[in-house]
N, C-alpha and C positions, 0 to 999 in steps of 0.2 A: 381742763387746761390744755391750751396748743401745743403738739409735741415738739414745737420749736422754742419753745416759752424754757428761760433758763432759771434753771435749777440747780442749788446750790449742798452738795453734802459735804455739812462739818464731821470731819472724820473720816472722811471715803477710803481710808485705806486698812481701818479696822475690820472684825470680822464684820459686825453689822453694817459698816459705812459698805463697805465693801458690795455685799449681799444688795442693797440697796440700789445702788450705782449698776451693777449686773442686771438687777431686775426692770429698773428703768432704760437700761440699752434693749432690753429684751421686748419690751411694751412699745418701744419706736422713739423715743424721747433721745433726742440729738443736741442739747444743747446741757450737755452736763457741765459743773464746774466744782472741782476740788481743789486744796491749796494743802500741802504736809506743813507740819510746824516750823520744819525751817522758814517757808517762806508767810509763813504767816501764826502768829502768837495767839492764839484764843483765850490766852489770858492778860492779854494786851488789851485794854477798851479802844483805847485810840486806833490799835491796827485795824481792831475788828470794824469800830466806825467805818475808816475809811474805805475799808476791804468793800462794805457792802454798797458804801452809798458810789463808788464807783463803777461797780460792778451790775448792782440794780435787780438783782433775781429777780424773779416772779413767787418763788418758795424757797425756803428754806426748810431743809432736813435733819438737824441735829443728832446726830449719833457719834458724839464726840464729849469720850468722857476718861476721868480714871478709873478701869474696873479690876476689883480680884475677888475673890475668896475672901471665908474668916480671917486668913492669917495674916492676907494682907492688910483686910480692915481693921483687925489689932492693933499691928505694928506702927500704921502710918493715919492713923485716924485727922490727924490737921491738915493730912495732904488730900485726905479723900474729903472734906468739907470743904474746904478753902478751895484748892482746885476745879470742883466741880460746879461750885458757886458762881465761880469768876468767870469759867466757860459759859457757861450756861448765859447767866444773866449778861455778857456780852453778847452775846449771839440774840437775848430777846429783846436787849433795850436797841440793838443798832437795825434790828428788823422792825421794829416797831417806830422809832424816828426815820426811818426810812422810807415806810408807806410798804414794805413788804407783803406782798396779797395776801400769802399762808405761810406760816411756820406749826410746822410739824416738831411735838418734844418727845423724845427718847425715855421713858424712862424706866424704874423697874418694878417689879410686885410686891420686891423689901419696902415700901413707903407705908403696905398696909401693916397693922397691931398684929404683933406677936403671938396675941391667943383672940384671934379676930373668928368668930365663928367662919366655917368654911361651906361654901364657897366662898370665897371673899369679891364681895360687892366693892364700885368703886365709891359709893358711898360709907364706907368703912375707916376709910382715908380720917384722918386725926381724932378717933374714937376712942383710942386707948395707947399704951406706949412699943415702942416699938423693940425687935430684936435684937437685943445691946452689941452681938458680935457684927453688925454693920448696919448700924443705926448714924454712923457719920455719911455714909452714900445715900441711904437712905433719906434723911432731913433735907442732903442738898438736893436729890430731886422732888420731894415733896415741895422745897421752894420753888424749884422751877415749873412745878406743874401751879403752885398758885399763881405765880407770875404771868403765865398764861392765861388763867382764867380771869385775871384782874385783869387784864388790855382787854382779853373777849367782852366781858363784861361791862369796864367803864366806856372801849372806843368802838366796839363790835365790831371786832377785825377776824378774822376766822383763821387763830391758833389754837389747837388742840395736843391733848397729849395721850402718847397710847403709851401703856403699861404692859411689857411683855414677861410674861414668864421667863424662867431660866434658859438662856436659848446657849444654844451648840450648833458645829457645825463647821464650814471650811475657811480657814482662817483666823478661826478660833486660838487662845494663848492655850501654852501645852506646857506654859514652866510650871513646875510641882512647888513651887511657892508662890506663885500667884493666880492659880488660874482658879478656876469655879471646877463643882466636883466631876462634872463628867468627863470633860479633856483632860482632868488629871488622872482619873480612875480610868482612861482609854490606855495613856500614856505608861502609867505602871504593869498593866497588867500585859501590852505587849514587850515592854522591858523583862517584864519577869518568864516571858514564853520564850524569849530570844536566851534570858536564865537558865537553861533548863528546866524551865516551867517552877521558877522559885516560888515560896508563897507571899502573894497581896496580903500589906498590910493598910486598914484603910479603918479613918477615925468616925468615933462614934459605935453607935448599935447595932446599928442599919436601921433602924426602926421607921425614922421618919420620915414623910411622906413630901415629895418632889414632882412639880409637873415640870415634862420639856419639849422646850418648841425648838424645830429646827429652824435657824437663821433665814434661810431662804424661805420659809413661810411667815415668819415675822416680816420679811420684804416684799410679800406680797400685801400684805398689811397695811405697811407705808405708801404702794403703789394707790391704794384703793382709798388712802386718807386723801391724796394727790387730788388723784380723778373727782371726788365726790367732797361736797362740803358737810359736814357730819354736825347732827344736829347738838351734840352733847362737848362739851370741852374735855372729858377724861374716859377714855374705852380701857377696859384690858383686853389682852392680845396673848391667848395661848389655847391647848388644844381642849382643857375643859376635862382632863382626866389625869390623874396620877398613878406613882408607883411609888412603894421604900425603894429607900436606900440600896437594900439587900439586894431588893430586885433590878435597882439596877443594875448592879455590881456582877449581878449573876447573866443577865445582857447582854452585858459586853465583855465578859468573858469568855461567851459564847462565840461571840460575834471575832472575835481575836483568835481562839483557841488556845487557850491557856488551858491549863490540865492541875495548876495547883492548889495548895490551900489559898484561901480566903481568911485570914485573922482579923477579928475586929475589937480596934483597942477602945473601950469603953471607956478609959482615963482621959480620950479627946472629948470636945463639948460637940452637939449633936446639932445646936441650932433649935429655930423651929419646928417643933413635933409637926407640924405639917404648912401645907402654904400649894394652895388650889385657886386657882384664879375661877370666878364665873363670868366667863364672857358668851353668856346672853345677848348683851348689849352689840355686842360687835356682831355677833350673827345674825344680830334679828336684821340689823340694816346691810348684809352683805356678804360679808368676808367671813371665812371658816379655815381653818386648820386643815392640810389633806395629806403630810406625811406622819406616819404612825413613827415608833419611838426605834424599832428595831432597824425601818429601814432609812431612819434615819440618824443611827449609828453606822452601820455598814456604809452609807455613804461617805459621813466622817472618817471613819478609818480607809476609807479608800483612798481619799484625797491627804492620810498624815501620809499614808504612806506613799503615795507620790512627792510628798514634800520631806519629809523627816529630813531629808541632809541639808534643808536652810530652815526648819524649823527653831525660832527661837523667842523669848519674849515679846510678846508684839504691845509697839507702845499705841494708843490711838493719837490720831495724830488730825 
């Protein structure tokens, strides 16, 4: 693709739009275009219609979603189906009536079965039922990722979707009621250092097992989906290795310098005993993973704490 060729990220101001949008200034790619939700609705079809068919990208990059945690997928379960449907499938029906070259889908590794043997293949995808504690996120990108594969399929248009592991990173959400576990377990435990080294209390065993990708390698990801027409409709995107809980916890403790207990309340649900992505697939044609877990917490905590005094719930937008 021409690095003048315009390119379009829904969500560019989240962490992953964000990471995205850096990594394509970064490769030479000049003709970027983002829009925040005031000036444009992605759950408006007609805005988004006309957004595109004016506009005319050459690609689109979808990294525009609503994301949290368990708790938030508990509490707001019709907002995380319904929302992410409506995004979604505007963004592929107005890129597909549009003649759109590529659309590139976002989505997550919750799509694969809850006791899916591990590594989990992307052929795993509706073999069994899914993680009840975010099984509404989950279903809406599983549509979007068939959505895709239905246009590739009936029009052979070259939309694919890559599946990233649990990604962290700079711009990541750090609210303790919605974020996913690592910015929140980053967040506690230097609150609790600044405590006089209070002790973390953090849900679950520790037991079960997590892989994590840093943001900025899942955007090298998207860079390489760009560059290259990729033979398959559905890749995952992560480093191919795990850690517990524990271990994480114990990590970034380090990595913060916290000095106190660690309490772990077992009355919280644990999730997934484990959830390992194999991406084979992705490497054999390319793209690999190249920051490790540690030094890609240390970078995260470097960047909260540049930011911490306007850190606050980030919405994607």
């Amino acid at each position: 693709m021409n690095k003048n060729s315009k390119i379009y990220i829904a969500g560019h101001r989240g962490m992953v739009g964000s990471a995205v949008w850096r990594a394509l200034q970064d490769a030479g790619y000049t003709n970027l275009l983002g829009k925040t939700s005031v000036d444009l609705d992605l759950q408006n079809q007609a805005q988004v219609n006309n957004f595109i068919s004016k506009e005319k990208p050459v690609a689109i990059i979808d990294a525009a979603a609503r994301v949290g945690g368990i708790l938030a997928n508990s509490e707001f379960p019709y907002q995380f189906l319904m929302e992410n449907m409506q995004i979604q499938n505007n963004l592929i029906q107005a890129a597909h009536e549009n003649n759109v070259e590529k659309f590139i889908f976002l989505g997550s590794s919750c799509i694969y079965p809850k006791l899916a043997a591990q590594p989990l293949k992307e052929e795993y995808l509706l073999t069994d039922s899914l993680e009840p504690t975010n099984e509404w996120y989950a279903i809406a990108k599983i549509s979007g990722v068939k959505l895709c594969e239905a246009i590739r399929k009936q029009f052979g248009k070259d939309f694919v979707s890559l599946m990233p592991t649990n990604l962290y990173g700079s711009f990541d959400n750090f609210d303790l009621k919605t974020s996913h576990v690592l910015p929140a377990m980053l967040r506690k435990f230097h609150e609790a250092k600044n405590n006089n080294n209070a002790p973390v209390t953090l849900w679950g065993s520790g037991t079960p097992m997590r892989e994590f990708l840093l943001v900025d390698d899942m955007a090298k990801a998207v860079i390489f989906a760009v560059q290259n027409k990729l033979p398959e409709h559905l890749y995952n995107v992560g480093t191919g290795t795990d850690v517990t809980i524990k271990e994480l916890a114990e990590t970034i403790q380090q990595v913060i310098g916290h000095q106190g207990e660690i309490i772990w309340d077992s009355s919280k649900p644990d999730g997934t005993p484990r959830k390992l992505l194999d991406v084979s697939k992705m490497n054999a044609i390319g793209w690999k993973a190249e920051i490790n877990l540690q030094k890609g917490i240390e970078m995260t905590y470097t960047w909260f704490l540049d930011n911490i005094g306007s850190i606050k719930k980030v919405k994607i937008d």
